[in-house]
N, C-alpha and C positions, 0 to 999 in steps of 0.2 A: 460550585459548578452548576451550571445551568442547562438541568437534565430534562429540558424541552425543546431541546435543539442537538438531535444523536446524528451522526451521521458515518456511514460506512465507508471507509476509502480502499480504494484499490493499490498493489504495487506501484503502477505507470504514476499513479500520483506523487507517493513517498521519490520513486526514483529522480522525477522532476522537482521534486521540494526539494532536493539535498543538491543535486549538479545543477538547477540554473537557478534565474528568476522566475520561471515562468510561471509560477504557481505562488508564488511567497504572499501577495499580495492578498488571496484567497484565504492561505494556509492562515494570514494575521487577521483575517476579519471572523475565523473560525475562532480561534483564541480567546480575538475581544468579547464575543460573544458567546463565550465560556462552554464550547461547545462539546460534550463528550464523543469521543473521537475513536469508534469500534473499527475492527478489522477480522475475519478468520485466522486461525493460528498462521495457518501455513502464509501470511504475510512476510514475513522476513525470510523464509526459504524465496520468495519471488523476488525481493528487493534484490536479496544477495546474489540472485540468479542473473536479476537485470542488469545491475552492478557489475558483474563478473563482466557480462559479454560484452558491456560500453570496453572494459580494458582488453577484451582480445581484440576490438572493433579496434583498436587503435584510438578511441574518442576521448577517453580518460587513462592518465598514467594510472600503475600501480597505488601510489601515497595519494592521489583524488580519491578512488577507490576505496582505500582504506578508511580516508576523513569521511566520506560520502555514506558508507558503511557505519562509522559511530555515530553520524548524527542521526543518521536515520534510527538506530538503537535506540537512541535518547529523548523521540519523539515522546510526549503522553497519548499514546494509542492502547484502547484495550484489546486486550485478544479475547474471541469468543467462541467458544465452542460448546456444539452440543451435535449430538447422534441425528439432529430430525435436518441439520445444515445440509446433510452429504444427499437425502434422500432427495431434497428438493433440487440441490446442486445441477442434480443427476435431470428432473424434471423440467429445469430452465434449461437447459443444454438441449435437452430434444426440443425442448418446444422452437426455439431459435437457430437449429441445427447449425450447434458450434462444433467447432473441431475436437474442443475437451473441454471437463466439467471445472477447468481451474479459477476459469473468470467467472462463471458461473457460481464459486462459493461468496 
């Protein structure tokens, strides 16, 4: 793997990589170029969240849902944590004055 090219993704991205194309094309030129591929833990509480609300929206049945859900599981993403993510979290959030510190991690 080729640990000169990290890159952090967010939820919106995973949920778009599993239900459409619109991202595939990126998601494989990250691959080819062996990219280590981090995220903060709480990633798949937001996937699954996103997830969730495309099937009450009516956008994705139940079984998308589900499929949409393992693939995303089966990504190579690492999850990263540490104590000094939250403090900063909290600093991007005011500085930009978001609503909450979730995107922010």
């Amino acid at each position: 793997m080729n640990n000169s090219l990290m890159l952090c993704v967010d939820a919106s991205v995973i949920v778009r990589h599993v239900t459409s194309e619109s991202v595939m094309d990126l998601w494989e030129s990250w691959m080819q170029a062996e990219a280590k591929i981090i995220a903060p833990t709480l990633l798949y509480y937001e996937v699954t969240n996103g997830l969730y609300r495309y099937q009450k929206a009516g956008i994705l049945p139940s079984q998308a849902v589900e499929k949409a859900l393992a693939a995303a599981l089966a990504l190579p993403i690492e999850l990263v944590s540490n104590l000094d993510l939250h403090h900063r979290a909290r600093d991007v959030a005011v500085e930009y004055d978001l609503p909450a510190t979730y995107d922010a991690h």
